[in-house]
C-alpha positions as CSV (number, residue, x, y, z in Angstrom):
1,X,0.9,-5.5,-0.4
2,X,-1.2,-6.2,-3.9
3,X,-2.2,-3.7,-6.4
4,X,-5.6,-3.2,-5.9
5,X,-7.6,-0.9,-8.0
6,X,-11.5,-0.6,-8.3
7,X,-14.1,-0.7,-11.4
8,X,-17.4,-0.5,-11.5
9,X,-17.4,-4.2,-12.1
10,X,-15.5,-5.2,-8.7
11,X,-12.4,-4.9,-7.6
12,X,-9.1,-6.2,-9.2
13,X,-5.9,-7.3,-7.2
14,X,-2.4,-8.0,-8.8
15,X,0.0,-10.0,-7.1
16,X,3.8,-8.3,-7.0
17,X,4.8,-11.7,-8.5
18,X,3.3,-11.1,-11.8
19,X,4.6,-7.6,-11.8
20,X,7.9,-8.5,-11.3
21,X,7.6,-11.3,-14.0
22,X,6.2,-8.7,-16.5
23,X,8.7,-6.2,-15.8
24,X,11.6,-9.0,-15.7
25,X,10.7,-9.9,-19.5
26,X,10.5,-6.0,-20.4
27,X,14.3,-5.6,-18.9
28,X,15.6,-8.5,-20.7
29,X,14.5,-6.8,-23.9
30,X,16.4,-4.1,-23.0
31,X,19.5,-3.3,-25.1
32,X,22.7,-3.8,-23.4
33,X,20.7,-5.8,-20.3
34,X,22.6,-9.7,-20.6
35,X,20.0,-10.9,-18.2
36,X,19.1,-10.9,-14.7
37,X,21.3,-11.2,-11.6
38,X,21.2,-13.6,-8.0
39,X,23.6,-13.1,-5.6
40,X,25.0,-16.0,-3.3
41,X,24.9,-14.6,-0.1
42,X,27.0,-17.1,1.5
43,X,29.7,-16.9,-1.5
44,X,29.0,-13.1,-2.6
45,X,29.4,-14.6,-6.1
46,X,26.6,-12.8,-8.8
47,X,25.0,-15.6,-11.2
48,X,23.5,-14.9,-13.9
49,X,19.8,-16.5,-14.3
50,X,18.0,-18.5,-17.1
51,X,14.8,-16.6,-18.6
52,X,12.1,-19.0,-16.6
53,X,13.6,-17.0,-13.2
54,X,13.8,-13.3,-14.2
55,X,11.8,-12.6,-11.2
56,X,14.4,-13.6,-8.6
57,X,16.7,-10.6,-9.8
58,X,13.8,-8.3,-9.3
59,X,12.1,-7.2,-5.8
60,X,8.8,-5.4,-6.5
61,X,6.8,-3.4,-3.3
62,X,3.5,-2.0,-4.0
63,X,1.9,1.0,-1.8
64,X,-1.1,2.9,-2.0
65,X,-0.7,1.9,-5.5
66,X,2.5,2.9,-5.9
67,X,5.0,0.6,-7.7
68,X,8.8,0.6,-6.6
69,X,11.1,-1.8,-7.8
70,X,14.8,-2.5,-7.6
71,X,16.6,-4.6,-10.8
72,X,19.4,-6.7,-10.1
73,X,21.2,-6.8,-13.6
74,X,24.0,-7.8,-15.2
75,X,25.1,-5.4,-18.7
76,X,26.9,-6.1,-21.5
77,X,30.7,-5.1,-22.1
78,X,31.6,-1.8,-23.5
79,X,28.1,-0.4,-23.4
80,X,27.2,3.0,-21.0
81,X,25.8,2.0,-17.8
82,X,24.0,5.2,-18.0
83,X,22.5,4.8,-21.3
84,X,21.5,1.1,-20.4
85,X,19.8,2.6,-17.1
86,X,18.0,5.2,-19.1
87,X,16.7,2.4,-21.5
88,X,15.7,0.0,-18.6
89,X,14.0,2.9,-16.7
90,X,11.8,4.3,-19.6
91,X,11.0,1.1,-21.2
92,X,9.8,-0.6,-17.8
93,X,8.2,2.7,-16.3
94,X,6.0,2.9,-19.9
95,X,5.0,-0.7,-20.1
96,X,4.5,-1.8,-16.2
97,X,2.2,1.8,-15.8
98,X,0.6,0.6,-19.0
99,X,0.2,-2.9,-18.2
100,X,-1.2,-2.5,-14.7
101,X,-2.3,0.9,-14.4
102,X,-1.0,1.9,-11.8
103,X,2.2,4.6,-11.0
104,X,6.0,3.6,-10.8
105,X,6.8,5.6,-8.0
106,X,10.4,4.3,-8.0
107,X,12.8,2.1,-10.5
108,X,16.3,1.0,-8.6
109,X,19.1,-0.5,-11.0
110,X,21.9,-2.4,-8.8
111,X,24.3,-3.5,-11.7
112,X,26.0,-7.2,-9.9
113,X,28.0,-7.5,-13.2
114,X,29.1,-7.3,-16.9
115,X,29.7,-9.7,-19.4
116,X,31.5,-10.3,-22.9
117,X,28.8,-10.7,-25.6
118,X,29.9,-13.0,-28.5
């Protein structure tokens, strides 16, 4: 389902796609967030994926309004997961409620990996 919110110009709908985009390039900015994370199914390996397709480590569901999504990351060596999840959950609950103007009902982190940063 869209975001869909009403003015008293007309109506404006916002595709989960460019939510997920927006909230993909917020994440990266992150500190101790390497980059996003696709998982092979068929291998069960974790990949790490290239800035132009942030939004396939990120599954965004909108209802009533209400914006849930679920992050598929991979964190840098040494640092807290915790802290990291902190970061990612403030930064991306501030901007994406900012940005679209509607509530984050829900932010789930699935951490598929960690990596040495040189």
């Amino acid at each position: 389902m869209k975001g869909h919110m009403n003015t008293n110009m007309g109506e404006i709908f916002v595709e989960n796609e460019v939510i997920a985009k927006y909230a993909g390039s917020v994440a990266v900015e992150c500190f101790g967030i390497v980059g996003m994370a696709a998982l092979n199914v068929k291998d069960g390996l974790v990949k790490l994926l290239k800035k132009e397709s942030l939004t396939h480590g990120i599954n965004v569901s909108v209802n009533n309004n209400r914006i849930v999504i679920d992050f598929h990351v991979i964190v840098s060596y040494g640092v807290s997961i915790s802290a990291v999840a902190d970061n990612l959950i403030s930064n991306v609950k501030y901007k994406v409620e900012e940005f679209t103007g509607m509530e984050l009902e829900k932010i789930n982190i699935y951490v598929e990996g960690v990596r040495v940063i040189d």
